[in-house]
TORKOLTOR-456565 format. One line per 8 residues: their letters; for each residue x negated, y negated, z of N, C-alpha, C. Coordinates in steps of 0.1 Angstrom, whole numbers, plus 5000, padded with zeros to 4 digits. Each point is the difference from the previous one (the first is absolute). Example, Ala and Ser with C-alpha at 12.3 -4.5 7.8 and 13.67 -1.06 7.14 Angstrom:
! TORKOLTOR-456565
AS = 4868:5057:5078:5009:4988:5000:4991:4988:5000  5004:4989:4993:4991:4989:5000:5008:4989:5008 .
END
This chain:
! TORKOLTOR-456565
XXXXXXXX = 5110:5189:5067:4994:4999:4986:5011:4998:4990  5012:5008:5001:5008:4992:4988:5005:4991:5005  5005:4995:5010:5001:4984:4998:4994:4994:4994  4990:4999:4998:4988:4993:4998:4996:5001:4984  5008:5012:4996:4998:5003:4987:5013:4995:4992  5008:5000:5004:5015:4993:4994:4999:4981:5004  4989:4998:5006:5002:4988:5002:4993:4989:4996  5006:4993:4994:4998:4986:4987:4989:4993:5007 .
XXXXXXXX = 5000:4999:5013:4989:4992:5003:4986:5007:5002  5002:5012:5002:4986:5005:4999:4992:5002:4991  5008:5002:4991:4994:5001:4983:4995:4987:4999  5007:4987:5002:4996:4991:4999:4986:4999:5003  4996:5001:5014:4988:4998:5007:4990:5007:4990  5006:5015:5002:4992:5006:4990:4991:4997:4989  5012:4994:4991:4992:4995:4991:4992:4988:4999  5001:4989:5010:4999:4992:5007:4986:5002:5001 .
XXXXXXXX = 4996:5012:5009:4989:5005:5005:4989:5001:4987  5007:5012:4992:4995:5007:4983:4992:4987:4992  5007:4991:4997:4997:4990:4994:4990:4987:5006  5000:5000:5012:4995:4992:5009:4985:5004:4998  4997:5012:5003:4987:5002:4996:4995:5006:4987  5008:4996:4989:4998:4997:4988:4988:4987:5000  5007:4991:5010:4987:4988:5001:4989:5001:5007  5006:5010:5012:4989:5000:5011:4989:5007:4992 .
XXXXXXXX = 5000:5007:4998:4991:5014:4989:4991:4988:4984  5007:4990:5001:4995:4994:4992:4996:4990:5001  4997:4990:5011:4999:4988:5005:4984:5009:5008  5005:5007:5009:4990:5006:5010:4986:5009:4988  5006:5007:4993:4984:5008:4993:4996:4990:4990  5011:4989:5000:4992:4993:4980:4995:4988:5001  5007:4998:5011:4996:4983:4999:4988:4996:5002  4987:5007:5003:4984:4998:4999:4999:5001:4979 .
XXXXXXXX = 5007:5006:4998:5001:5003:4987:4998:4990:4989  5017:4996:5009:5003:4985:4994:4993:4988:5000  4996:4998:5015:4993:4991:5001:4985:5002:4993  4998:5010:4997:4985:4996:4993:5002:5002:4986  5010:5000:4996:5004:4999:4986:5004:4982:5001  4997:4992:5008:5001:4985:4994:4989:4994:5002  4988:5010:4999:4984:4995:4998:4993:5004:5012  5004:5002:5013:4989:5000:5013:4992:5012:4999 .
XXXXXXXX = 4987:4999:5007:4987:5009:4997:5014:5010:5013  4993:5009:5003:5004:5012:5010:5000:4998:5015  4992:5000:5001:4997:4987:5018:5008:4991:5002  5003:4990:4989:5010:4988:5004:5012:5004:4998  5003:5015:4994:5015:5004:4998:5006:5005:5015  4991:5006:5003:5000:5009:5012:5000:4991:5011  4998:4982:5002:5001:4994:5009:5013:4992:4999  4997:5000:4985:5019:4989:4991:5009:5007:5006 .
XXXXXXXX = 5002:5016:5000:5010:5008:5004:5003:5000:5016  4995:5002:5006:5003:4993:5014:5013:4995:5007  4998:4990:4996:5010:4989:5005:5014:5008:5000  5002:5009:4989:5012:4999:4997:5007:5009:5011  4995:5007:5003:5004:5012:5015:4999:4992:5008  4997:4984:5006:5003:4991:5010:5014:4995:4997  5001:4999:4987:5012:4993:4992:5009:5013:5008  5003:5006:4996:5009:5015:4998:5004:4998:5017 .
XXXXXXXX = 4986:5000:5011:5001:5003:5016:5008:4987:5004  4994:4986:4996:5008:4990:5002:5017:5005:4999  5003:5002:4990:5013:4998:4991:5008:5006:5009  4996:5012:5002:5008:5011:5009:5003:4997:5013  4988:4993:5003:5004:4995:5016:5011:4991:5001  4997:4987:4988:5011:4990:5001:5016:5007:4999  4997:5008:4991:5011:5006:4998:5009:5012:5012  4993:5002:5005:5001:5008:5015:5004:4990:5009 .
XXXXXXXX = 4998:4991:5002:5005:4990:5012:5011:4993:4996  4998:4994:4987:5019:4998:4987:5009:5012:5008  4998:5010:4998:5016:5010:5004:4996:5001:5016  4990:4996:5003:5000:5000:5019:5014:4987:5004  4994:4990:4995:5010:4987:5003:5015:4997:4991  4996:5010:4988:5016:4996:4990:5006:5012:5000  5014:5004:5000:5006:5012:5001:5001:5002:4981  5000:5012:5001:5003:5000:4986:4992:4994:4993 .
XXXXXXXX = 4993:5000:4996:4990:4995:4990:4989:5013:4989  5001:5008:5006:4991:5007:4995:4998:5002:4984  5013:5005:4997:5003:4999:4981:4999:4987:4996  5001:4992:5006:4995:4984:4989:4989:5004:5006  4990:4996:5009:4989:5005:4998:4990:5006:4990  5006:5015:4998:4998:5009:4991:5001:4996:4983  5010:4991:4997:5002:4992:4991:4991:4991:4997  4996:4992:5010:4993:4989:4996:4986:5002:5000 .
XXXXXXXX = 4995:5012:5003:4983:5002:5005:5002:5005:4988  5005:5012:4989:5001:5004:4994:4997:4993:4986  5014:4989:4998:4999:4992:4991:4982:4990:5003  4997:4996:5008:4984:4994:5002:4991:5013:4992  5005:5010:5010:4986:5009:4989:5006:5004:4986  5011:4999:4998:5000:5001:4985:4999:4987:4995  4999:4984:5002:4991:4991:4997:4986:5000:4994  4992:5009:5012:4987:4998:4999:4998:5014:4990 .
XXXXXXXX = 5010:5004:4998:4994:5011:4991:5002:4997:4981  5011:4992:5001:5004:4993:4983:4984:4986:5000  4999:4998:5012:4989:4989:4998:4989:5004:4994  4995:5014:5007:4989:5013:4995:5003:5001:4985  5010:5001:4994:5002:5009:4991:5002:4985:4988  5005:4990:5003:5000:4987:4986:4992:4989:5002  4986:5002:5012:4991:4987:5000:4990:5013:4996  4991:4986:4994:4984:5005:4993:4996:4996:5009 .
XXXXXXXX = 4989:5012:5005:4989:4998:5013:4987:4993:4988  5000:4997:4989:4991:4997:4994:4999:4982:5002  5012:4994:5002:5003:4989:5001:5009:4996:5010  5003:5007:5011:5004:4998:5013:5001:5011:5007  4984:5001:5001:4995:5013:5010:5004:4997:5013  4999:4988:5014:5007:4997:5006:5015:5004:5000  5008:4998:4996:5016:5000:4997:4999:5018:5002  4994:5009:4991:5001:5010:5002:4994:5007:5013 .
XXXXXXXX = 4995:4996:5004:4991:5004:5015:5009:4997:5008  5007:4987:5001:5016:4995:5007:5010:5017:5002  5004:4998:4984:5008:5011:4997:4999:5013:5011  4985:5005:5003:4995:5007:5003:5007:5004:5015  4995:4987:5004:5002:5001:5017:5017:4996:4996  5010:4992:4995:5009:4998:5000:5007:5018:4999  4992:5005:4996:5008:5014:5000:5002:5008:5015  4991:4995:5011:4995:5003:5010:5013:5007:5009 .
XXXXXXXX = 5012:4990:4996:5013:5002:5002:5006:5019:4997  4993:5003:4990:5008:5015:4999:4999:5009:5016  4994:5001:5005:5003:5008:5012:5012:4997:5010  5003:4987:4999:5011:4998:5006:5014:5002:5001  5007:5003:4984:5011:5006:5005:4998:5015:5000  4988:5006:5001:5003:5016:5003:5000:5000:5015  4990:4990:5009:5006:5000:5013:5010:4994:5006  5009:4996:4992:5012:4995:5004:5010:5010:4994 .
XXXXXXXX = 5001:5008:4990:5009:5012:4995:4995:5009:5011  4989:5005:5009:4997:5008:5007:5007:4998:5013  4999:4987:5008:5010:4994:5012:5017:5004:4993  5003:4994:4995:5016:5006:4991:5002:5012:5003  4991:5013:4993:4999:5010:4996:5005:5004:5021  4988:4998:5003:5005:5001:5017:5009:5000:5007  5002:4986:4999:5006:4994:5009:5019:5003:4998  5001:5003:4991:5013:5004:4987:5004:5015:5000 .
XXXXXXXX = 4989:5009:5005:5002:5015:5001:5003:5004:5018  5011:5009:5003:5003:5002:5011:5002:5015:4999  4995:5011:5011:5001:5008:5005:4985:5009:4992  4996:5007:5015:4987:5009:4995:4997:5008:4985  5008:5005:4997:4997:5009:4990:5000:4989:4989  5008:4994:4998:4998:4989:4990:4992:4990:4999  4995:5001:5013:4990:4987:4999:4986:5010:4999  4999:5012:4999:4988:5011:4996:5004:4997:4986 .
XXXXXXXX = 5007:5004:4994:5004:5003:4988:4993:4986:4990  5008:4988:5006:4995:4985:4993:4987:5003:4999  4992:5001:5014:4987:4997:4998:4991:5015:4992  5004:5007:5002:4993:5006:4986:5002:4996:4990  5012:4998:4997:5006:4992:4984:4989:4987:4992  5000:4995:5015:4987:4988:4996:4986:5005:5001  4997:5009:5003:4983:5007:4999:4999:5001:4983  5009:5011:4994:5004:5010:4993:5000:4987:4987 .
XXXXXXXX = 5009:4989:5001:4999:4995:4989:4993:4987:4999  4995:4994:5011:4993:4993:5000:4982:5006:4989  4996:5009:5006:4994:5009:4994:5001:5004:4981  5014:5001:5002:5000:5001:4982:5001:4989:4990  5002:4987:5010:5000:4983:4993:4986:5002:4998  4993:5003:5007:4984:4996:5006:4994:5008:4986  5003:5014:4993:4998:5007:4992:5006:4996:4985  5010:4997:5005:5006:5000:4988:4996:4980:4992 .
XXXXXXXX = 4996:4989:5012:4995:4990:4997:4987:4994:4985  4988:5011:5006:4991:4997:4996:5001:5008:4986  5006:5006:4992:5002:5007:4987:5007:4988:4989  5002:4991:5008:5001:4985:4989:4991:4991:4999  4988:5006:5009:4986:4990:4998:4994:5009:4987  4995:4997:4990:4998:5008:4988:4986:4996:4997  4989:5006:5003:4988:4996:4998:4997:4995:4986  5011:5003:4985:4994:4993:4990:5008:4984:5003 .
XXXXXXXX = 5003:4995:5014:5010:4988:4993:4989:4991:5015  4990:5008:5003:4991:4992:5010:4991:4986:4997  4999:4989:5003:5008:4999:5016:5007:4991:4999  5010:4999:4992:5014:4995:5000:5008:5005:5007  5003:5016:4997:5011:5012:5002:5013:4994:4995  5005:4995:4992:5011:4998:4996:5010:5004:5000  5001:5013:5001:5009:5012:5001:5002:5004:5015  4991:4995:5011:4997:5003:5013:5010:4985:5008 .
XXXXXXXX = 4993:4988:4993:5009:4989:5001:5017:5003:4998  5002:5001:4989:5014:5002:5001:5009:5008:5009  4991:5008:4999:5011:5011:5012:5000:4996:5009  4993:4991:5011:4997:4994:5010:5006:4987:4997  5008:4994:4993:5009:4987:4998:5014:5015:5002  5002:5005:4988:5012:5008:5000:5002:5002:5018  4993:5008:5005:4999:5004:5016:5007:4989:5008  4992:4988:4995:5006:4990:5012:5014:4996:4995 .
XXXXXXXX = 5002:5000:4988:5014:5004:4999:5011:5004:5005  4997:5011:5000:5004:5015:5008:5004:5003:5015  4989:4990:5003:4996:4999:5018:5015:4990:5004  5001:4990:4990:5009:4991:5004:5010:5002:4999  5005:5007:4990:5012:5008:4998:5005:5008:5012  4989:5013:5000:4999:5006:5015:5011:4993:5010  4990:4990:5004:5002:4989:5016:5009:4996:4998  5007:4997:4989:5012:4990:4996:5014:5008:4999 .
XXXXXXXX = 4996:5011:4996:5011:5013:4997:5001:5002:5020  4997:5008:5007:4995:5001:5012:5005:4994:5009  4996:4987:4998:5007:4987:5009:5010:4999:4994  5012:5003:4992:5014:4999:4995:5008:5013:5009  4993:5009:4999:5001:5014:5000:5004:4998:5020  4987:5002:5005:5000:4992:5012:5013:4990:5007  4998:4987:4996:5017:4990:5004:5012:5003:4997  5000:5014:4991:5014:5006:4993:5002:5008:5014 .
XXXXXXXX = 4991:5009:5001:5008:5008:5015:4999:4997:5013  4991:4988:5000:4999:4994:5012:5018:4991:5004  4998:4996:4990:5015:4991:4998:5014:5013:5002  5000:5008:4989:5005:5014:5003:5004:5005:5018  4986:5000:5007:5002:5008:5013:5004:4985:5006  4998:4987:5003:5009:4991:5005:5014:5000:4998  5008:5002:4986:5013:5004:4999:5004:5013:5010  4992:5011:4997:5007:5008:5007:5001:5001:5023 .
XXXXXXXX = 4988:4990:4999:5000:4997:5016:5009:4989:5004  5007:4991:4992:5007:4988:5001:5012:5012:4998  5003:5009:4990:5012:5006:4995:5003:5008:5014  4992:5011:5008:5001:5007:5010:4995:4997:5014  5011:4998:5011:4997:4993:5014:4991:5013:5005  5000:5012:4996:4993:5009:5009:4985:4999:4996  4995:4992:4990:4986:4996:4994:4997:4990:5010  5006:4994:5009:4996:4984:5012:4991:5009:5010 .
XXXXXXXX = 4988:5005:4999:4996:5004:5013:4986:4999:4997  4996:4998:5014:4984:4996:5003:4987:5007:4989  4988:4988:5001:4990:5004:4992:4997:5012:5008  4997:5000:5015:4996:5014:5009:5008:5007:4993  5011:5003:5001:5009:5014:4996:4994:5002:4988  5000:4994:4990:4994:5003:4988:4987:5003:5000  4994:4999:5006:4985:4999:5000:5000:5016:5007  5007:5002:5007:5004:5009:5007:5001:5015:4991 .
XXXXXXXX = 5014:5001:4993:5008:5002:4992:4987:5009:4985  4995:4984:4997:4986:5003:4989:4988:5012:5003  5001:4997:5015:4988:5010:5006:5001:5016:5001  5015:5000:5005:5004:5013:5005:5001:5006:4987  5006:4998:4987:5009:5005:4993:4982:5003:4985  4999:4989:5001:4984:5000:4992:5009:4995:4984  5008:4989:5002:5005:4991:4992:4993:4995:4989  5003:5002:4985:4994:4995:4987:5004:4986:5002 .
XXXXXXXX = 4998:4992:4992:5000:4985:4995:5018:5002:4991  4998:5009:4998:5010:5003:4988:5016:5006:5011  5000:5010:5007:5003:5001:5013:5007:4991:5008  4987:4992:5005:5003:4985:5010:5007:4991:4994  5009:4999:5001:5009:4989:4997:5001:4988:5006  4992:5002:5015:4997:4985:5004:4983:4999:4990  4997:5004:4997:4985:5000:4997:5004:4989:4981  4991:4985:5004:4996:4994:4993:4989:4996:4992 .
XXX = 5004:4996:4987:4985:5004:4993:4993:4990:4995  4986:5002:5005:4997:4985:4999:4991:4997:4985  5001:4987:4995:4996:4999:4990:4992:4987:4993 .
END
């Protein structure tokens, strides 16, 4: 746990996490909201809304087989789904659904994208944490604050600013901000000590020894990420 608490990348995710469902909490309860704030009876909102959780299931998958076949990709990933839903969310917030109801409906599903980089910060979050107690420790970390984005989200939907939310929009542009920053800080943070533990395995001949041994080595001892000095981080 204090590794985990002294360390830059966790916070990262953290916040990463915090802000992320800033959108989720606001895309997921409002957007029936929204959408029937650009004219639709109740029935056709409830069918308009739809799609967009095909959007969101699509995205994730593409995006799941991207880091199956590309090494390293996940933070541009995270980057670029991000920037798409903060797209569709400036689109929400400066087109009139009065005169291009269409375009905003777009917007809608173009947002579909937000679930994706929290399941790609959550593979990171994983795949990036080594030894038991720490890997308990992460994953409460993510119950715990995932939970208070999710709370703390929906207190910028302001029922006198309905069904615009203007105040609910912004924070959800700020967020994907935030999210990029995150991924982009992260992935620096990341090639700095990956690069780091290469120097020191090139620097020391007694570092030349088998993935078994290490793998070995990792098992017996119950080796952190932080610890493992063969242990690379992926990003």
């Amino acid at each position: 746990m204090r590794e985990s608490i002294f360390d830059a990348k966790y916070w990262l995710i953290i916040v990463f996490i915090i802000v992320q469902n800033f959108v989720n909490s606001g895309i997921t309860n409002f957007n029936t909201f929204i959408i029937r704030g650009f004219g639709f009876s109740n029935f056709r909102t409830m069918l308009l809304a739809t799609p967009q959780a095909s959007v969101a299931m699509v995205v994730s998958l593409l995006a799941a087989a991207a880091t199956y076949f590309i090494k390293n990709i996940r933070c541009v990933l995270i980057c670029f789904t991000s920037a798409v839903t903060m797209t569709g969310i400036i689109m929400i917030w400066k087109i009139s659904p009065e005169t291009h109801r269409s375009a905003c409906l777009a917007a809608i599903y173009i947002c579909g994208f937000f679930n994706t980089p929290y399941v790609l910060a959550l593979s990171l979050f994983s795949s990036n944490t080594s030894g038991d107690t720490k890997k308990a420790f992460t994953s409460f970390s993510v119950g715990v604050f995932y939970a208070l984005g999710n709370l703390i989200g929906p207190q910028f939907f302001l029922n006198s600013e309905s069904p615009t939310y203007q105040t609910g929009i912004k924070a959800m542009l700020a967020a994907c901000v935030i999210m990029m920053f995150c991924a982009s800080s992260y992935a620096i943070l990341c090639t700095l000590e990956n690069r780091k533990r290469d120097r020191e395995h090139l620097e020391d001949p007694q570092n030349v020894i088998t993935s078994i041994e290490i793998g070995e080595e990792v098992d017996r001892q119950n080796l952190t990420d932080v610890q493992n000095r063969h242990f690379r981080y992926t990003i």
